[in-house]
Structure formats: structure tokens, C-alpha cells
mmCIF file of the N, C-alpha and C atoms, coordinates in Angstrom:
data_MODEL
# 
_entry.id   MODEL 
# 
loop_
_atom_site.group_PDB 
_atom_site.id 
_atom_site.type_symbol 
_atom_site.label_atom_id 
_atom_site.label_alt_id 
_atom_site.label_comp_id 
_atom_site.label_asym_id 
_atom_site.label_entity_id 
_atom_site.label_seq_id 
_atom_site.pdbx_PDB_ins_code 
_atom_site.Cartn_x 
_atom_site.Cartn_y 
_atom_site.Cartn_z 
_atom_site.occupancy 
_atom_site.B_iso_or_equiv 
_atom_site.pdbx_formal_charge 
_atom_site.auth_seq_id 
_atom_site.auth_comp_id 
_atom_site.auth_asym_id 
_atom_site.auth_atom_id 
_atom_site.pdbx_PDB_model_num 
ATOM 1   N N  . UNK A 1 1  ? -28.045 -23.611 8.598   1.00 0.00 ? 1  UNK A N  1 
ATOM 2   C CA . UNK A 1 1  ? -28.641 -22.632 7.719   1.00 0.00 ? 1  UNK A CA 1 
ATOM 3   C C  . UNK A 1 1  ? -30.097 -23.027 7.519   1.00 0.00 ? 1  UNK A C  1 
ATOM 4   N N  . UNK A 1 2  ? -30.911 -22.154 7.647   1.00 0.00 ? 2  UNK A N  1 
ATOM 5   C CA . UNK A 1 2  ? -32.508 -22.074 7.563   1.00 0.00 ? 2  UNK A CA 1 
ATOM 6   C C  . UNK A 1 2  ? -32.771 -21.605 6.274   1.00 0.00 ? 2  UNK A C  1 
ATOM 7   N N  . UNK A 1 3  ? -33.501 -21.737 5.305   1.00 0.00 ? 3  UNK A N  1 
ATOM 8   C CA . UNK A 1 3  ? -34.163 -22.180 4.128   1.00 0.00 ? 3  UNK A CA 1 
ATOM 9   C C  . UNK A 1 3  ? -35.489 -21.561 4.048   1.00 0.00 ? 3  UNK A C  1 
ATOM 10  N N  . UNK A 1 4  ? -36.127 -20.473 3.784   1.00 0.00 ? 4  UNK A N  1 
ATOM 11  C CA . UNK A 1 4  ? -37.909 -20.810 3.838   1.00 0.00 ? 4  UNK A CA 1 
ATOM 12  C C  . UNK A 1 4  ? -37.850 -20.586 1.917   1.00 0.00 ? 4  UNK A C  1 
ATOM 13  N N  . UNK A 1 5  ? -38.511 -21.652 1.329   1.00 0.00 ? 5  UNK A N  1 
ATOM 14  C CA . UNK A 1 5  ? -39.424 -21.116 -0.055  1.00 0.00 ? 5  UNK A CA 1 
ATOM 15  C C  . UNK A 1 5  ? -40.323 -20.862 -0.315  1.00 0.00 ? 5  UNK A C  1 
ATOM 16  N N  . UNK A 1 6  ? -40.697 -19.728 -0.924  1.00 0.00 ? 6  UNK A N  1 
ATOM 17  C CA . UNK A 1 6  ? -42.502 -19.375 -1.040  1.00 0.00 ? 6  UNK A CA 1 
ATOM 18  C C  . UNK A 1 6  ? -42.688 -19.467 -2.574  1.00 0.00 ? 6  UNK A C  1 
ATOM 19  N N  . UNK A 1 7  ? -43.322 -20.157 -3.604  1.00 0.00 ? 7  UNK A N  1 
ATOM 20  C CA . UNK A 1 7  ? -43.357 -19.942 -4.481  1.00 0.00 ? 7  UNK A CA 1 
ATOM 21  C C  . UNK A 1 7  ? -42.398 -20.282 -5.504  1.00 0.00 ? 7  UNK A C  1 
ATOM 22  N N  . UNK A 1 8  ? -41.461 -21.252 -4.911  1.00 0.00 ? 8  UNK A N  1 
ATOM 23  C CA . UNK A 1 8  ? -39.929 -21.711 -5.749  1.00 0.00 ? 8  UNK A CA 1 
ATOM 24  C C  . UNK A 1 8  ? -39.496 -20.502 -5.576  1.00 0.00 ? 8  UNK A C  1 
ATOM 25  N N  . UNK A 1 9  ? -39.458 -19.380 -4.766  1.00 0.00 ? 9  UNK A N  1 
ATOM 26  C CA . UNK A 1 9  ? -38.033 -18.394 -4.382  1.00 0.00 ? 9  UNK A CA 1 
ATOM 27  C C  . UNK A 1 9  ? -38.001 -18.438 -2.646  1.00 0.00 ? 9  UNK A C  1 
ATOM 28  N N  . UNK A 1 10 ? -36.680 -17.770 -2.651  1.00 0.00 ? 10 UNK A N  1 
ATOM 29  C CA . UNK A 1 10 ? -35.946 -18.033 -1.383  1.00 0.00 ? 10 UNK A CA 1 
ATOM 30  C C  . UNK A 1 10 ? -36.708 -16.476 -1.063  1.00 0.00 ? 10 UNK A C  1 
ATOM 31  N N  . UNK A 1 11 ? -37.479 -16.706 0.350   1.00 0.00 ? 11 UNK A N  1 
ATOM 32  C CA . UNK A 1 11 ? -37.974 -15.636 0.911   1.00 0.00 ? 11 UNK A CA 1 
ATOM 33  C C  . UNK A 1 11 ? -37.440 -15.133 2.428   1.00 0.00 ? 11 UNK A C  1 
ATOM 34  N N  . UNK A 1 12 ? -36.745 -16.255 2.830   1.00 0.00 ? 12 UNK A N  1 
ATOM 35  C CA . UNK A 1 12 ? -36.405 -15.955 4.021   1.00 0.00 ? 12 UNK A CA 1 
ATOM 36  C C  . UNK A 1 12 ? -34.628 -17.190 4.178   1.00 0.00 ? 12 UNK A C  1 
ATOM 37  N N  . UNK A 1 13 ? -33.311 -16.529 5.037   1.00 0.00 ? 13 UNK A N  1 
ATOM 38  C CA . UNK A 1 13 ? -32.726 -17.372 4.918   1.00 0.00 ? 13 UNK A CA 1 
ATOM 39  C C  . UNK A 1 13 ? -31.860 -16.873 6.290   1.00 0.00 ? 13 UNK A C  1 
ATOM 40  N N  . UNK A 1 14 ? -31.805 -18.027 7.164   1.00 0.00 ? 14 UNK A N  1 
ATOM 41  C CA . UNK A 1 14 ? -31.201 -17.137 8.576   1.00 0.00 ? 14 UNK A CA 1 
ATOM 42  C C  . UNK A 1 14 ? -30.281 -18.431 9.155   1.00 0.00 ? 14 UNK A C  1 
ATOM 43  N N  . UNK A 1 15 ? -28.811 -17.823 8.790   1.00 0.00 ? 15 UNK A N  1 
ATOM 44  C CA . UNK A 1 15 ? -27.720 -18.725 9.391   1.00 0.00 ? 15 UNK A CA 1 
ATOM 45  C C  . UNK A 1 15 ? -27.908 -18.733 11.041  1.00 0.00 ? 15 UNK A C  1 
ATOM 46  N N  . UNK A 1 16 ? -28.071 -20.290 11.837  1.00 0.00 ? 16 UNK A N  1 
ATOM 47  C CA . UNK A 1 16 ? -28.218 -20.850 12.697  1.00 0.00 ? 16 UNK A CA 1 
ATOM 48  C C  . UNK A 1 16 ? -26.761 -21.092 13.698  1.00 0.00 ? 16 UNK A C  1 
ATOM 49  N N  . UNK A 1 17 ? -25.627 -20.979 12.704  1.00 0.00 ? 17 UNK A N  1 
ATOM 50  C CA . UNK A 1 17 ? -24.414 -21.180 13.593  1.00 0.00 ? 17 UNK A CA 1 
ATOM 51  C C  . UNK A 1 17 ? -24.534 -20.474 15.092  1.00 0.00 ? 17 UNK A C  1 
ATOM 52  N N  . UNK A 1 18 ? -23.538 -21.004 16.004  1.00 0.00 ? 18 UNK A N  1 
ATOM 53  C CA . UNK A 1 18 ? -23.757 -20.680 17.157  1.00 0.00 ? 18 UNK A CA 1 
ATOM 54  C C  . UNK A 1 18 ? -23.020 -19.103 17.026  1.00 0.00 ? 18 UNK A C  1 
ATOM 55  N N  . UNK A 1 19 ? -23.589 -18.027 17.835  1.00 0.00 ? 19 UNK A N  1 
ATOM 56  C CA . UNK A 1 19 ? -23.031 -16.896 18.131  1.00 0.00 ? 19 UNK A CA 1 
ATOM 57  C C  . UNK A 1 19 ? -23.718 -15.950 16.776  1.00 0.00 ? 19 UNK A C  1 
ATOM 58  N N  . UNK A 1 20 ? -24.006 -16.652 15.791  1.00 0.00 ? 20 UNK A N  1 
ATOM 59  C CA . UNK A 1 20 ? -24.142 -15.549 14.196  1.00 0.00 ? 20 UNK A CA 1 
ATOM 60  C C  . UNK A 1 20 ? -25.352 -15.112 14.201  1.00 0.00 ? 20 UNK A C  1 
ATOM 61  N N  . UNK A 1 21 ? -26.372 -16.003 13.744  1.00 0.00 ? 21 UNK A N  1 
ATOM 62  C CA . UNK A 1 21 ? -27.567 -15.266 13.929  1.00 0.00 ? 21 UNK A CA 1 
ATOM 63  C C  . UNK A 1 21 ? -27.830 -14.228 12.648  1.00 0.00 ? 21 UNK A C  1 
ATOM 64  N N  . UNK A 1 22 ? -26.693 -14.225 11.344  1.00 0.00 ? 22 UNK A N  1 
ATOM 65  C CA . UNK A 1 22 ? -27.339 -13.330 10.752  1.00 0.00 ? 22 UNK A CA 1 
ATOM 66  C C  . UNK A 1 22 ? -28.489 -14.019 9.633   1.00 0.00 ? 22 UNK A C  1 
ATOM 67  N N  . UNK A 1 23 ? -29.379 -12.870 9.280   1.00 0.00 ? 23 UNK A N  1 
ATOM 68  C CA . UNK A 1 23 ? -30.776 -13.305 8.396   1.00 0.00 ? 23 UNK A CA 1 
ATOM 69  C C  . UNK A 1 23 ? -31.168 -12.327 7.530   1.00 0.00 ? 23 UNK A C  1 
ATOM 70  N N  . UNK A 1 24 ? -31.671 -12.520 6.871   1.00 0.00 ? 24 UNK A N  1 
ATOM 71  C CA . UNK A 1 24 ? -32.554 -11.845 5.540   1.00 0.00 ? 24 UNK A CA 1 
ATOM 72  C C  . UNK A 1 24 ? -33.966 -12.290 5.406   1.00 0.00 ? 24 UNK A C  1 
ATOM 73  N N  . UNK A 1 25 ? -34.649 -11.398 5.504   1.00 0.00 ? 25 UNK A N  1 
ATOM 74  C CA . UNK A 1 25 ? -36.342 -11.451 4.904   1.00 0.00 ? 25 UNK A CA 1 
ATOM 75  C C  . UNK A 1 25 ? -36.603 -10.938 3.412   1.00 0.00 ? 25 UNK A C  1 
ATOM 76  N N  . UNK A 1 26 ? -37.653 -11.689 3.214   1.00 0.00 ? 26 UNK A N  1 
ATOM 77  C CA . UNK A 1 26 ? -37.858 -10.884 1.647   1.00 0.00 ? 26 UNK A CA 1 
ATOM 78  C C  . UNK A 1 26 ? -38.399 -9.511  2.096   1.00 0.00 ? 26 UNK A C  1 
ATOM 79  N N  . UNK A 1 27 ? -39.099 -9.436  2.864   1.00 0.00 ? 27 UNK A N  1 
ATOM 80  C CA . UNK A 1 27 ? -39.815 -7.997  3.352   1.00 0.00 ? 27 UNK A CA 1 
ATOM 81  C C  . UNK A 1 27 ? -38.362 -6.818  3.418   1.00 0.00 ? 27 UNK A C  1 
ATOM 82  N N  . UNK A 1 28 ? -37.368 -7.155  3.581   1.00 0.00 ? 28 UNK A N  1 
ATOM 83  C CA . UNK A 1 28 ? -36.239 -6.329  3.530   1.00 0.00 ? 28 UNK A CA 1 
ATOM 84  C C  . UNK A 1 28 ? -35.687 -5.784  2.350   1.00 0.00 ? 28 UNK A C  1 
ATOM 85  N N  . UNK A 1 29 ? -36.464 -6.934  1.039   1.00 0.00 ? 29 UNK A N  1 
ATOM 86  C CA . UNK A 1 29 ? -36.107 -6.273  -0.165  1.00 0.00 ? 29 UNK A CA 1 
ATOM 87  C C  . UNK A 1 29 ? -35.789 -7.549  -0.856  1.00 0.00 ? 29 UNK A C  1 
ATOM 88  N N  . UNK A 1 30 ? -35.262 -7.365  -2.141  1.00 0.00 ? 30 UNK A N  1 
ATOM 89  C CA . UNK A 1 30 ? -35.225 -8.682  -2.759  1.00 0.00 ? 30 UNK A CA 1 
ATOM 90  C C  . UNK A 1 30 ? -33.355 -9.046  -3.049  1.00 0.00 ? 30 UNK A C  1 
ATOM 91  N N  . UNK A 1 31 ? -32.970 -8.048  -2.189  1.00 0.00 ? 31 UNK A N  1 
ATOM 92  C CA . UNK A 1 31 ? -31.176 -8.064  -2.300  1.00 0.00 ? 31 UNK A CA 1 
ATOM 93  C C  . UNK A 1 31 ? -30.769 -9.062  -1.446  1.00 0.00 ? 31 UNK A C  1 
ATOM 94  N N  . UNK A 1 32 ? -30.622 -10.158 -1.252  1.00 0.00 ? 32 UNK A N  1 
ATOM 95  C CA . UNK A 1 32 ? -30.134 -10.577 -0.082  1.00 0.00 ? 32 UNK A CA 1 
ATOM 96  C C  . UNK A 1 32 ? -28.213 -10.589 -0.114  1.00 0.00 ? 32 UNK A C  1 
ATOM 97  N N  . UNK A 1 33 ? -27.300 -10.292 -1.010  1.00 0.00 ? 33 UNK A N  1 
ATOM 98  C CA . UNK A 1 33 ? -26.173 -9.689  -1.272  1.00 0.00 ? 33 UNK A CA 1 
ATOM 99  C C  . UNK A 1 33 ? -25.640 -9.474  -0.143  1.00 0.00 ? 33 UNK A C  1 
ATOM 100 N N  . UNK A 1 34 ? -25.982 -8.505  0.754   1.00 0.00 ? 34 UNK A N  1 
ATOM 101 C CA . UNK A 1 34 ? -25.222 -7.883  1.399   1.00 0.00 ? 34 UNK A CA 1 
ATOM 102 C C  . UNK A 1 34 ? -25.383 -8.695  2.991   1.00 0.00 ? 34 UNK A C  1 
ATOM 103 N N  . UNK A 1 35 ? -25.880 -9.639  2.487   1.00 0.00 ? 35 UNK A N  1 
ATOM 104 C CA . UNK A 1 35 ? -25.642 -10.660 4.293   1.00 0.00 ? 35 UNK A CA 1 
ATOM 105 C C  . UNK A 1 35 ? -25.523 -11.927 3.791   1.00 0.00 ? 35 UNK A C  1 
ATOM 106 N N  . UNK A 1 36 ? -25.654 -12.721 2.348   1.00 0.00 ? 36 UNK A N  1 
ATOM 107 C CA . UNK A 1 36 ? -25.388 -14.159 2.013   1.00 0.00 ? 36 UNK A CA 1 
ATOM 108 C C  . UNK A 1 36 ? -24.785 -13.724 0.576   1.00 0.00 ? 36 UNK A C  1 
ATOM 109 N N  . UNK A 1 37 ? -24.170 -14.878 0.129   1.00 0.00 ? 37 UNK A N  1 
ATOM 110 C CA . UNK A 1 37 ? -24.379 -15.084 -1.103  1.00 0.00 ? 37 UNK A CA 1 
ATOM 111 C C  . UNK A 1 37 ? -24.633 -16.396 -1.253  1.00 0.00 ? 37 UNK A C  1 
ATOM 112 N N  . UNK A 1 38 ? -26.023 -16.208 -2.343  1.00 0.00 ? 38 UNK A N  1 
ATOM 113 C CA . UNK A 1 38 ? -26.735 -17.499 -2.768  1.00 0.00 ? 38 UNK A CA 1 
ATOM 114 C C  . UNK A 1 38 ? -26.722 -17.563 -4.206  1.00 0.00 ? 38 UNK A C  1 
ATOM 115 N N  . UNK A 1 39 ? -25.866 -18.674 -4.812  1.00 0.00 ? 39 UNK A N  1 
ATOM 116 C CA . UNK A 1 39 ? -26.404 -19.022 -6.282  1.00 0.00 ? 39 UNK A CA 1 
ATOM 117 C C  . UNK A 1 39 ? -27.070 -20.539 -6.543  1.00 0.00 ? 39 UNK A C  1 
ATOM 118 N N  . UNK A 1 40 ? -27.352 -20.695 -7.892  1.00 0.00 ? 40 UNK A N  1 
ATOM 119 C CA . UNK A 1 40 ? -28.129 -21.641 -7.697  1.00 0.00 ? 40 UNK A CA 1 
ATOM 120 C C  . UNK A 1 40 ? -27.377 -22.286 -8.880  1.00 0.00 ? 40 UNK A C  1 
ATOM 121 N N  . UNK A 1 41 ? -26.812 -23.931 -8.845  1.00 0.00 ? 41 UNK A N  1 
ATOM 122 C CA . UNK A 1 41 ? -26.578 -23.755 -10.620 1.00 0.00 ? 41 UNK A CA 1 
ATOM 123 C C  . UNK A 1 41 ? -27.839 -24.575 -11.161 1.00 0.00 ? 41 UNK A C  1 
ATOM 124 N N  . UNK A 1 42 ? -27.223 -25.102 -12.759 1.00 0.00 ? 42 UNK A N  1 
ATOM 125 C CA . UNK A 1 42 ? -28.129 -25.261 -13.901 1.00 0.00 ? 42 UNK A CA 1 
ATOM 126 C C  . UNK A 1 42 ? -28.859 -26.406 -13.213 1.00 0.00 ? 42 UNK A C  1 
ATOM 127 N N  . UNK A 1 43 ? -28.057 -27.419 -12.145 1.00 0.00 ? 43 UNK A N  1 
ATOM 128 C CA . UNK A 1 43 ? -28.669 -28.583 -11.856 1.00 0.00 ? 43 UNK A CA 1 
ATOM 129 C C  . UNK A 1 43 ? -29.829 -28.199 -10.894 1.00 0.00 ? 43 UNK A C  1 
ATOM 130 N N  . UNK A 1 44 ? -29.765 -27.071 -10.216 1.00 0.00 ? 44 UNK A N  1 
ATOM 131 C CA . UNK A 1 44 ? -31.097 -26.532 -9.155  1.00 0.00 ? 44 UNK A CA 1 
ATOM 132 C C  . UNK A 1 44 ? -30.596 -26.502 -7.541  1.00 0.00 ? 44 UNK A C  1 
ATOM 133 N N  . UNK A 1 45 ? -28.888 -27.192 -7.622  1.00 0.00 ? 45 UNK A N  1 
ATOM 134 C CA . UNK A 1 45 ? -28.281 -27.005 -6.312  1.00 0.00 ? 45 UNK A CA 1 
ATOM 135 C C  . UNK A 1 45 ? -28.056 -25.515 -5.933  1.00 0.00 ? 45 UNK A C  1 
ATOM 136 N N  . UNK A 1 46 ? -28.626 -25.178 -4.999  1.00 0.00 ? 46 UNK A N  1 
ATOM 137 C CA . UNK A 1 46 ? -28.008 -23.906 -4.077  1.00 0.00 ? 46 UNK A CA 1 
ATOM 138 C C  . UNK A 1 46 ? -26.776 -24.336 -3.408  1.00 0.00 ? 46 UNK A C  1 
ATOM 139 N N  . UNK A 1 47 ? -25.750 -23.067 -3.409  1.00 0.00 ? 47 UNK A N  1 
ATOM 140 C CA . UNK A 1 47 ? -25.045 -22.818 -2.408  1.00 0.00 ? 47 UNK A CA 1 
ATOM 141 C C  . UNK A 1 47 ? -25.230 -20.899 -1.872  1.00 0.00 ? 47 UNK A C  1 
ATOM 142 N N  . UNK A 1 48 ? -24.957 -21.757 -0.559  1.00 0.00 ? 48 UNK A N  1 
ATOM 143 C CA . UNK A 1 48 ? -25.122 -20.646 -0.007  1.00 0.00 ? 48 UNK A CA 1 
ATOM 144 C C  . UNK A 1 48 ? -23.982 -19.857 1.048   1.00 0.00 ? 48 UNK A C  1 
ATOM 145 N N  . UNK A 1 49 ? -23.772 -18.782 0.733   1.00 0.00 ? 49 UNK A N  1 
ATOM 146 C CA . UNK A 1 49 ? -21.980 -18.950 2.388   1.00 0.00 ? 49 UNK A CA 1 
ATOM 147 C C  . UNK A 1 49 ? -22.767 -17.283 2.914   1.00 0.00 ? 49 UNK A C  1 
ATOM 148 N N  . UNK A 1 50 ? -22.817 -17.717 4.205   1.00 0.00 ? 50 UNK A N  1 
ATOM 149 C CA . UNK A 1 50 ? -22.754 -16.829 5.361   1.00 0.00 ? 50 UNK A CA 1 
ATOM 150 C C  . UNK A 1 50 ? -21.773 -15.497 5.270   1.00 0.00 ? 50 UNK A C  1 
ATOM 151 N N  . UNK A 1 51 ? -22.073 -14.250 5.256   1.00 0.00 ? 51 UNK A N  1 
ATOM 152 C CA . UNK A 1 51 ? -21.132 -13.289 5.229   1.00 0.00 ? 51 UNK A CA 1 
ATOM 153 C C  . UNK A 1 51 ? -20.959 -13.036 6.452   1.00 0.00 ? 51 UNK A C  1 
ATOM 154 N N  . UNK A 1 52 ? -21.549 -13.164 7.106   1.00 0.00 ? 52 UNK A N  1 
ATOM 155 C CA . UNK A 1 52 ? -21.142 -12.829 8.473   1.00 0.00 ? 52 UNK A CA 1 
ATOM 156 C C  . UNK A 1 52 ? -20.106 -13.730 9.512   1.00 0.00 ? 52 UNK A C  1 
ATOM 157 N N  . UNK A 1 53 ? -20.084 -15.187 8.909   1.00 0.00 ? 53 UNK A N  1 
ATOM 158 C CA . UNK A 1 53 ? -19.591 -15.791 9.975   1.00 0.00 ? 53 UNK A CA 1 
ATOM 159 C C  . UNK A 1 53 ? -18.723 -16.595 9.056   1.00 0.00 ? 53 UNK A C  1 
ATOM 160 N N  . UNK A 1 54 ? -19.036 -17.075 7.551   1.00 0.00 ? 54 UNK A N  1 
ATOM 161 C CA . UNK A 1 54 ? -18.524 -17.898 6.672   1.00 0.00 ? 54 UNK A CA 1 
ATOM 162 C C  . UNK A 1 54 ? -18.796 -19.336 6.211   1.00 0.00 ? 54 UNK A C  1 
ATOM 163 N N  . UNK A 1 55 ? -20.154 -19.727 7.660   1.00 0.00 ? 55 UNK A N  1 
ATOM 164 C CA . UNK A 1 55 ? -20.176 -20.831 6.904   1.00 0.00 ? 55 UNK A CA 1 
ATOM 165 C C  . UNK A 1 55 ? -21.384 -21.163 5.494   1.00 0.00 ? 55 UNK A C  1 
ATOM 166 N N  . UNK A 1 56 ? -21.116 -22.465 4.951   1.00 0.00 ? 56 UNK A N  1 
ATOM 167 C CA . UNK A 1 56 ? -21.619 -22.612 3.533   1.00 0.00 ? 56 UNK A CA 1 
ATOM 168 C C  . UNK A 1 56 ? -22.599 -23.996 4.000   1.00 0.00 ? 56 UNK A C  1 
ATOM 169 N N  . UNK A 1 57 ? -23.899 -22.764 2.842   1.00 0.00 ? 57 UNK A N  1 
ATOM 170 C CA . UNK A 1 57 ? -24.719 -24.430 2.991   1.00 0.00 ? 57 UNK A CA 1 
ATOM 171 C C  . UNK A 1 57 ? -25.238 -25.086 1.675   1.00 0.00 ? 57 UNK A C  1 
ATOM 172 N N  . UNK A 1 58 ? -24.862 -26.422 1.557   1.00 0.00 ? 58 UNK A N  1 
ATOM 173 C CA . UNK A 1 58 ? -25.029 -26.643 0.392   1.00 0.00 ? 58 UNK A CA 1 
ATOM 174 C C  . UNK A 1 58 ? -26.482 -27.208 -0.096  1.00 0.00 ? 58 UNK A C  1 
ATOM 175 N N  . UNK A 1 59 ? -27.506 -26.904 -0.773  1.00 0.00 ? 59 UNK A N  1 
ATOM 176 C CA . UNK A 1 59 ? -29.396 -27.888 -0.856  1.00 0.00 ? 59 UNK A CA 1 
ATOM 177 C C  . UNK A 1 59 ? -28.570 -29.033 -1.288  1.00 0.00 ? 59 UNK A C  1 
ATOM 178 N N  . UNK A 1 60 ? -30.168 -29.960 -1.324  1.00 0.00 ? 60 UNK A N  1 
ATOM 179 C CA . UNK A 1 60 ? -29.932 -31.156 -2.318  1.00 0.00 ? 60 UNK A CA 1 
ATOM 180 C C  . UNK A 1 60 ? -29.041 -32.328 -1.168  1.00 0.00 ? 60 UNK A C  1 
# 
């Protein structure tokens, strides 16, 4: 899983698994929902899981 931050937000995030390939730009909008889900908790860890393929990436 690929990561870009601009500004302390997630602007760009594009699962690397072999065959998946799916991604989100901020230029696409500020939803990224409907191809990851990313939360963040209180400690500042992201998780992140792939909708397309399933896998999870954890920061930190």
C-alpha cells in the first residue's frame, strides 16, 4: 500500500498488491469510501483495507 501526505492529509493512496492496482487521488474528490477504507485512531495509527482486493495496511 502507497501512502502520499500533503499537508498532514492523505492525498493520494494506491494498493500495490500484485494483480489490484486499485487507487484514489484527491483530484477525484475528497471521498476515498468507495475504493478504501481509511480510519485513523486517537493514537494517529491509520488503518487502511483495500476494497478491491482486501488487503490491510497498517502506519506506524
Amino acid at each position: 500500500m502507497q501512502l502520499v501526505f500533503k499537508g498532514g492529509k492523505i492525498v493520494h493512496i494506491h494498493c500495490k498488491s500484485e494483480d489490484c492496482g486499485n487507487e484514489w487521488k484527491i483530484e477525484e474528490g475528497s471521498d476515498w469510501s468507495q475504493k478504501f477504507d481509511a480510519k485513523q485512531s486517537q493514537s494517529g495509527i491509520w488503518t487502511i483495507i483495500c476494497k478491491k482486493c482486501g488487503r490491510s495496511y497498517l502506519s506506524g
